[in-house]
N, C-alpha and C positions, 0 to 999 in steps of 0.2 A: 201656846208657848212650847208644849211639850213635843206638839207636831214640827216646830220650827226647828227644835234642839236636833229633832230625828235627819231632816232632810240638810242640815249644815254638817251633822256626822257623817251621812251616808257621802256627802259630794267630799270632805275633806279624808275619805279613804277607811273611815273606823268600818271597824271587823261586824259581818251580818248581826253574831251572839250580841255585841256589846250595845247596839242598835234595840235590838228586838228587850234584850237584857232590860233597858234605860224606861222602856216604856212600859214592861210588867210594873216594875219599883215603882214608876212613877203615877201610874194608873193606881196601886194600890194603896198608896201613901197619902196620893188626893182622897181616896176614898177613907181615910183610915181606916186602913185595914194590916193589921200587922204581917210584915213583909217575910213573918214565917211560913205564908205560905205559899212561896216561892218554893221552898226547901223540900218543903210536906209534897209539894205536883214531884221534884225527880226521886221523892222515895214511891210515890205511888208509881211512877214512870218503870223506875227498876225491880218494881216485883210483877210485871208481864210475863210471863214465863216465854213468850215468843220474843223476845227484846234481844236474847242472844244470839241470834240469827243474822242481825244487822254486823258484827262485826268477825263472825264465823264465815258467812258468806263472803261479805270485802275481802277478809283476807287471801280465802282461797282466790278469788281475780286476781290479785295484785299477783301470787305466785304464778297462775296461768300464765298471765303477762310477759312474766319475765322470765318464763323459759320460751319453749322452743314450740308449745303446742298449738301457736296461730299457724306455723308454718306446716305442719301435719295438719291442720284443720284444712285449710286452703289444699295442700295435694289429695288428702281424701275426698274433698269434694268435686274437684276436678277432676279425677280418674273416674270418678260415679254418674259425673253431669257434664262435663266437657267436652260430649260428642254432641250434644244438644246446638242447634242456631242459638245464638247467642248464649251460648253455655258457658265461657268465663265468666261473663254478665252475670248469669243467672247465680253460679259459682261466690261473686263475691256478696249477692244479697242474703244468699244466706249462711252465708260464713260470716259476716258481717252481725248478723241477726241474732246467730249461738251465743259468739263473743262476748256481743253486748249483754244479751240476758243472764250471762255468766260472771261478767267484770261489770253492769252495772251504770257504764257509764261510755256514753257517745264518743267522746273525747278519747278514748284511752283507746276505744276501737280503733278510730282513724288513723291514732300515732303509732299504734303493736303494727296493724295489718297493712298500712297503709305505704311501707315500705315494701310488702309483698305483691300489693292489688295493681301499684298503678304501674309497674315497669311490666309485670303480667299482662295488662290491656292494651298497654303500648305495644309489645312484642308482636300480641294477638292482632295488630291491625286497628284495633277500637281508635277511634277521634280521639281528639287529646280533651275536649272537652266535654265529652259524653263519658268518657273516664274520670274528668275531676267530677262530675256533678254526681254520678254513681257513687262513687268513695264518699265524694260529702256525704249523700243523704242517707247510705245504706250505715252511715255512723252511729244514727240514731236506731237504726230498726233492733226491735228485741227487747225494747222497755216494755213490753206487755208478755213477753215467755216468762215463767218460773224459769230460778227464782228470783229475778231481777229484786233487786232496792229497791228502787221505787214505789214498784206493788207491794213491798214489804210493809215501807213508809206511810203508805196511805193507809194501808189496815191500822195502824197503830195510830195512826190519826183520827180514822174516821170509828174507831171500835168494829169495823166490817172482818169477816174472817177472810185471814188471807190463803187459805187453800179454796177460798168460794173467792179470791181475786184469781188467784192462777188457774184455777179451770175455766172464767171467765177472760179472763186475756187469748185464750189459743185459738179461738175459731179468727176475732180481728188482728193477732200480730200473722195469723197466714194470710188474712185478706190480704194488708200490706203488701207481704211479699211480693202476694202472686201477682199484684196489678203494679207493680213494677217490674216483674218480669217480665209479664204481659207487654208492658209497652219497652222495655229493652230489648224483646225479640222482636217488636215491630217497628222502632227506629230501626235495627241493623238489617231490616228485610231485603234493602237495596244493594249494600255491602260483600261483596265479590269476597270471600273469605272462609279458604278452606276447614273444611268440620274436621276436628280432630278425632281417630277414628276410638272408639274405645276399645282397650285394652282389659284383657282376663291380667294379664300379669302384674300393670301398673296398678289397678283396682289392687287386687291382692297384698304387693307391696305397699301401696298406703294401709288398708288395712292393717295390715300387720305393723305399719310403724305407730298408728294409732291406737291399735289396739289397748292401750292403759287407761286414754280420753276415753274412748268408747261408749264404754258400761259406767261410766258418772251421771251422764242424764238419764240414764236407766235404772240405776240404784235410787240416784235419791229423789226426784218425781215419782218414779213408782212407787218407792217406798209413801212420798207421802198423797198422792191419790189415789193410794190403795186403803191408807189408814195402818200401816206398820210403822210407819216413823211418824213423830211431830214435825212441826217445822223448827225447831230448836235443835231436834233430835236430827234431821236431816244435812245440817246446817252441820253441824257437829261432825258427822258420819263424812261430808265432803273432803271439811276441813282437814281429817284426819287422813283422808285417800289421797287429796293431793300433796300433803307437804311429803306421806313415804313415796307415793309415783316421782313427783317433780326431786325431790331432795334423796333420797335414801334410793331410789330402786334407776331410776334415768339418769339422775344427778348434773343434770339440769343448773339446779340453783345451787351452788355451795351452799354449806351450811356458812360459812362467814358471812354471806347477804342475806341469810331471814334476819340479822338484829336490823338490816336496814327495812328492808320489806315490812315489816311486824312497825317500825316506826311511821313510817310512811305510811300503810295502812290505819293505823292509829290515830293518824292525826284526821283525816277524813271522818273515822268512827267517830271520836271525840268530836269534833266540829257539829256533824249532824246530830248528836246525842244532846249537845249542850243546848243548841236550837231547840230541836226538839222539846227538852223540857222545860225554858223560855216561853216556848210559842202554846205549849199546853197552858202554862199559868198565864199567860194575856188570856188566850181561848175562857178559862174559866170567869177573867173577871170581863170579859165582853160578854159571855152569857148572861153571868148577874146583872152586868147593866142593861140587857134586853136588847143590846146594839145587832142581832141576828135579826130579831123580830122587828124593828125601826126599818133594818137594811129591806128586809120583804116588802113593807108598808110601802117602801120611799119607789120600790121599783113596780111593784103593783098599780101603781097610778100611771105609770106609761106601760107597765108588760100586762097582759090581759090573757095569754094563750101559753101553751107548755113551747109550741113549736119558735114563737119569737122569744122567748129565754132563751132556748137553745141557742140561736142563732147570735145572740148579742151575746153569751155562755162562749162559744167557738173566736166570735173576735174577741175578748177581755182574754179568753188562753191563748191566741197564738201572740197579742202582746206585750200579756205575763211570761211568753215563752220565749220571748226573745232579750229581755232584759233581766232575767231571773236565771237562774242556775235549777233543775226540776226539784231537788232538795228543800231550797227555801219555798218555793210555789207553794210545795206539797203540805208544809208545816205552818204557812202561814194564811193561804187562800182557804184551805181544805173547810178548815172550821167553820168558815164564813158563807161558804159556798152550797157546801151541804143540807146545811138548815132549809135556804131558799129553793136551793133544788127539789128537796122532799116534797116541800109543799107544794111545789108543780107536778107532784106525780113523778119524776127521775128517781129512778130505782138507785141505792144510796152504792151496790156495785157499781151498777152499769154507768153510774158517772166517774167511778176511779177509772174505767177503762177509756171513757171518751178523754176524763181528764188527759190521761199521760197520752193517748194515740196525739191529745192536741199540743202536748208539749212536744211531741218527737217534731211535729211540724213547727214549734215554734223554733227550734233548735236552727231550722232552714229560713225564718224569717225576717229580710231586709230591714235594716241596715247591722243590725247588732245583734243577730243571731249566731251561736256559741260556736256550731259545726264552719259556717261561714270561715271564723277568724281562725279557728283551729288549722283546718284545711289550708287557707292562703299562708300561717307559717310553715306548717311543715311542708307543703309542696311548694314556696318561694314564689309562688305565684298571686298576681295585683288582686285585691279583695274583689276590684269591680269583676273581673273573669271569672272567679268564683261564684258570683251571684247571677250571672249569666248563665254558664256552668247549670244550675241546679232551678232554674225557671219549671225547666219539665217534670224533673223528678216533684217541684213541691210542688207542682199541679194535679197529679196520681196522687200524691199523698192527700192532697186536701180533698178527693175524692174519696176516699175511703175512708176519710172523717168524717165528713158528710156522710156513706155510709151507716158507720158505727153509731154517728148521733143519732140520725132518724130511724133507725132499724134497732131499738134495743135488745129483741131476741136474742141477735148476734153475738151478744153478750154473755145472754142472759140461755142460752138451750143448756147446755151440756152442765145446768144448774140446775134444772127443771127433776 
């Protein structure tokens, strides 16, 4: 009954929290089990000491966003990399990749930059559709850099440290890149189209217009894989650089838009915060009822081998990824998935890292994949083009998930 209640909410439009909400209460009520301790999981939720990171980080993206430092981002990379064969190309993957890792979310890449990338590739000569599919998919790249949310998310879910996630994300969010560079400097091979020459001056003048962005991922990754900052502490130290760079020192964002900003961001914090500690208090009474240890049992009678979890692990996330938003996936799969992975031997990191490499590609995965519908409104173009568009990109990708699954090290060295 209680499953029926869930799946009549969810198609009649009710909100994830109130969903996920319905079925703590009602798990623990069947059990009798007094519904205090609902209350007891977000007071143990809110004394993490890394927990204020989740909405010190948000905020700073949102301010990113909404000034002027995609557009600096995108010319300093193109004055550095834009003499390169396919150097717009390469240009927008990883400006595309920063953004993300910094705002957090695919979505918000595509809509900031995406007014900058695709009149950019057109200008350059690029196909009209080797440009939508680049945009699309380069949306999602940079859920695996510090200090992305996601990686944030999963440590707090899975109890894994998340400075031992962010050193473990950097070797595969450069795989990514670089095998999509890789193959956008070898589709354009045929492509008649002058190298733009590099410039001492133009270098310099982006420099110097970026100069403020600059020293943020050098401050505060350093500070915290050095061990001079926490991640609270780092979080903190951002939040505090960008609102005097963007508000007080470029001024950028008036001060009349942070009540907007600050709201806005807000509601996102809030949202995933309320999940979050929803999905910890189901997670607890699914432990109690053993439902982790049942779920092993029930898949152990057809999975026998670490290598075919994996690979039935790879199709359940690409799609979990394409009907899910990476937020809910993270606070609602994580719990469930973990337990069964361990006991195959998946290192409880190196599954946060294959996790989200397999979200970024669920993101690209037909028919209802998030980047897809995002992309076809803001460039007004038919979803089917869009999904043709991005066939190549999410074949490199799905390569280098493949990768990161079977190759754990990749993960796992610069942990060692």
């Amino acid at each position: 009954m209680t499953i029926l209640i869930m799946v009549l909410a969810a198609l009649l439009g009710a909100p994830l929290f109130a969903i996920i909400a319905y079925s703590a209460l009602a798990n623990f009520h069947g059990a009798d089990i007094s519904l205090q301790v609902v209350a007891i999981e977000f007071f143990r939720m809110a004394e993490q000491p890394f927990l204020v990171a989740i909405p010190l980080f948000t905020l700073s993206g949102f301010l990113l966003a909404e000034s002027n430092a995609p557009s600096r981002l995108v010319r300093l990379t193109q004055a550095l990399m834009g003499w390169m064969p396919a150097g717009l190309a390469v240009v927008c993957l990883i400006t595309c990749a920063l953004f993300t890792a910094f705002t957090g979310g695919s979505g918000v890449t595509i809509i900031a930059l995406g007014a900058l990338l695709m009149p950019a590739l057109k200008e350059a000569g690029y196909l009209d559709s080797f440009s939508l599919g680049m945009v699309t998919s380069a949306g999602s790249l940079g859920l695996l850099f510090a200090p992305s949310l996601p990686l944030i998310l999963y440590g707090v879910v899975s109890g894994e440290s998340i400075r031992d996630l962010f050193l473990a994300g950097i070797i595969p969010g450069v795989l990514m890149v670089a095998l999509l560079a890789g193959y956008s400097i070898w589709s354009c091979r045929g492509v008649k189209r002058p190298l733009a020459r590099f410039s001492k001056r133009e270098a310099l003048t982006a420099l110097r217009e970026a100069a403020w962005e600059i020293p943020l991922p050098m401050v505060v990754l350093g500070g915290i894989y050095s061990g001079f900052f926490a991640i609270s502490e780092a979080a903190a130290v951002m939040a505090v650089y960008v609102i005097i760079v963007e508000v007080l020192v470029l001024k950028e964002v008036p001060i009349s838009k942070l009540p907007r900003i600050m709201r806005e961001s807000s509601v996102l914090i809030g949202a995933i915060l309320l999940i979050l500690g929803l999905s910890l208090a189901s997670t607890n009474f699914m432990i109690d009822a053993g439902i982790p240890q049942k779920l092993l049992a029930l898949i152990s009678q057809w999975v026998s081998s670490k290598f075919t979890f994996i690979l039935l692990l790879l199709v359940f996330l690409l799609v979990l990824g394409a009907i899910l938003d990476i937020f809910s996936a993270l606070v609602l799969m994580v719990p469930l998935v973990l337990p069964v992975a361990t006991e195959f031997g998946i290192n409880p990191v190196h599954l946060g890292i294959l996790f989200l490499a397999t979200m970024e590609l669920g993101y690209l995965t037909p028919p209802v994949g998030m980047n897809l519908f995002i992309s076809s409104y803001r460039f007004d173009r038919p979803i089917t083009a869009v999904y043709l568009s991005t066939i190549p990109f999410f074949l490199v990708m799905l390569v280098s998930v493949l990768v990161i699954a079977f190759w754990p090290q990749l993960s796992l060295w610069l942990l060692a």
